[in-house]
Residue frames relative to the residue before (quaternion, step in Angstrom):
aa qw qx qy qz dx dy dz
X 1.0000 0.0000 0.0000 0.0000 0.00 0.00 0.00
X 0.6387 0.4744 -0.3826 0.4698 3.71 1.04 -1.12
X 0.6969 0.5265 -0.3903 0.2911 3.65 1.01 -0.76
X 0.5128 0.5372 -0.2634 0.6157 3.47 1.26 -1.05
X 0.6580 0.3221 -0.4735 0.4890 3.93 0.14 0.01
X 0.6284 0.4755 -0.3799 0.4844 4.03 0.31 -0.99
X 0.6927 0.3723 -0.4022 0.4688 3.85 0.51 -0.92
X 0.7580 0.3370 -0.4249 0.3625 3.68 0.26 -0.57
X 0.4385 0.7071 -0.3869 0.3975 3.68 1.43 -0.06
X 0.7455 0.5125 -0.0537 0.4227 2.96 1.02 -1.33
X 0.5996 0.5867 -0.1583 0.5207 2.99 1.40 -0.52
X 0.6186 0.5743 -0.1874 0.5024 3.25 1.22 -0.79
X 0.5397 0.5921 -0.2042 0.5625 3.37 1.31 -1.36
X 0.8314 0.3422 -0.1815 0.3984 3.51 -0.05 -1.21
X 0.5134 0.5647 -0.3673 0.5317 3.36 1.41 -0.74
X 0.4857 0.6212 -0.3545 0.5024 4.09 0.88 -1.63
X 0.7090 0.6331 -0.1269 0.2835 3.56 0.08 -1.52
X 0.6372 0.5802 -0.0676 0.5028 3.13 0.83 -1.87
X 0.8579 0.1043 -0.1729 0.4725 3.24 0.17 -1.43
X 0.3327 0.7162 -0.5661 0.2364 3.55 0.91 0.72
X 0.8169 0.4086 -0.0757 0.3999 2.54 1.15 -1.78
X 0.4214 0.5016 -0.4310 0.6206 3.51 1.12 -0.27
X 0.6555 0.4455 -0.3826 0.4748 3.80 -0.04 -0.23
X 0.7968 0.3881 -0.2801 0.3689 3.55 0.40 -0.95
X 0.3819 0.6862 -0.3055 0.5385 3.74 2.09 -1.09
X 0.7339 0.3734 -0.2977 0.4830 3.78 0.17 -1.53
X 0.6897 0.4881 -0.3499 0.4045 3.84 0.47 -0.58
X 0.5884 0.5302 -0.3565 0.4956 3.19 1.16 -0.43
X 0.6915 0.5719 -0.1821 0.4020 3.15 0.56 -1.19
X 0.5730 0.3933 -0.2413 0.6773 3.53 1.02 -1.12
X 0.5242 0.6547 -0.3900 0.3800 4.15 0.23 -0.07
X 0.6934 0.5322 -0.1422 0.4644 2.96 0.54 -2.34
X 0.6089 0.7337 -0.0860 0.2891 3.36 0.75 -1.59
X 0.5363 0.5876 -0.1512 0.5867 3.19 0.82 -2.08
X 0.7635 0.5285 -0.1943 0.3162 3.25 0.10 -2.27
X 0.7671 0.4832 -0.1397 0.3982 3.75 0.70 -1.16
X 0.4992 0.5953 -0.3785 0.5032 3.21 1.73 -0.61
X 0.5974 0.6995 -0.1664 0.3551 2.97 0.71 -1.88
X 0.6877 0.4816 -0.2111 0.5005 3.53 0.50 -1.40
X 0.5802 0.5336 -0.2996 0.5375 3.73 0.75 -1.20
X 0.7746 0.4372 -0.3496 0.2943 3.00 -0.45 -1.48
X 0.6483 0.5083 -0.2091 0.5268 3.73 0.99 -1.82
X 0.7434 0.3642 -0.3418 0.4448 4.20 0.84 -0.11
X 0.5708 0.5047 -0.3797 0.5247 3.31 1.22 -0.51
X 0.6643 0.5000 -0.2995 0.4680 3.79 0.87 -0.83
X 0.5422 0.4066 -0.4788 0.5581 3.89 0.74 -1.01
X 0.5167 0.5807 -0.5355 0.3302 4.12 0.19 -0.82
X 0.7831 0.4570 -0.1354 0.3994 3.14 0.00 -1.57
X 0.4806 0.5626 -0.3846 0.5518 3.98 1.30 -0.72
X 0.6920 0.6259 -0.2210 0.2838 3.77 0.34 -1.78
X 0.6246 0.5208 -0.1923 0.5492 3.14 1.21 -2.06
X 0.6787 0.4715 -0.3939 0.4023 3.78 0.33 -1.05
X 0.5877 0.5782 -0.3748 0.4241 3.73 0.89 -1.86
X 0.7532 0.4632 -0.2920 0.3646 3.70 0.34 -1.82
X 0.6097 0.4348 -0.3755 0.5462 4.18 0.70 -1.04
X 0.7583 0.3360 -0.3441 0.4401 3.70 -0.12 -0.58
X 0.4948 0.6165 -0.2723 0.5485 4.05 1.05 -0.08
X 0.5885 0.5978 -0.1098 0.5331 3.68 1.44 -1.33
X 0.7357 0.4122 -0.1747 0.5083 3.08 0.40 -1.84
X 0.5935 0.6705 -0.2632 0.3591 3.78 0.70 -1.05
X 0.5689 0.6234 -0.1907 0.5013 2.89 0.91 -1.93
X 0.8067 0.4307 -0.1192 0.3866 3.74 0.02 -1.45
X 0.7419 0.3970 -0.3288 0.4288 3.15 1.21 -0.74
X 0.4977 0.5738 -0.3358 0.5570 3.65 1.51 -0.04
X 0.7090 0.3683 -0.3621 0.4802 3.54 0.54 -0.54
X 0.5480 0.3760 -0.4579 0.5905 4.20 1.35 0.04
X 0.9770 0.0005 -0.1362 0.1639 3.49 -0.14 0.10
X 0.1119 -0.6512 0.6647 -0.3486 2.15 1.04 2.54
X 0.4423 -0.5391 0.7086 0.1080 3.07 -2.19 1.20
């Protein structure tokens, strides 16, 4: 009986354990993630900022060179 208690004791413990850490791993993981979207999203956007900065920079450009004196 004392053995069959300690194993299900134990068992509990390690089980306690387990899903600590499988819990903390997934948080990490869901972290990293988050993090990498994030990164894309903020490079694919500066992209789109650039393209706008560079056409309006163009357009400028052209309109100084018609009405140079």
């Amino acid at each position: 009986m004392a053995t069959a208690a300690a194993l299900v004791g134990y068992n509990l413990y390690t089980s306690s354990k387990s899903q600590d850490f499988v819990s903390k791993r997934v948080g990490d993981l869901l972290e990293q993630e988050a993090k990498r979207n994030l990164a894309t999203l903020a490079a694919n956007q500066a992209a789109v900022v650039q393209s706008a900065l560079e056409d309006n920079l163009v357009t400028a450009r052209t309109m100084s060179k018609v009405f140079e004196v």
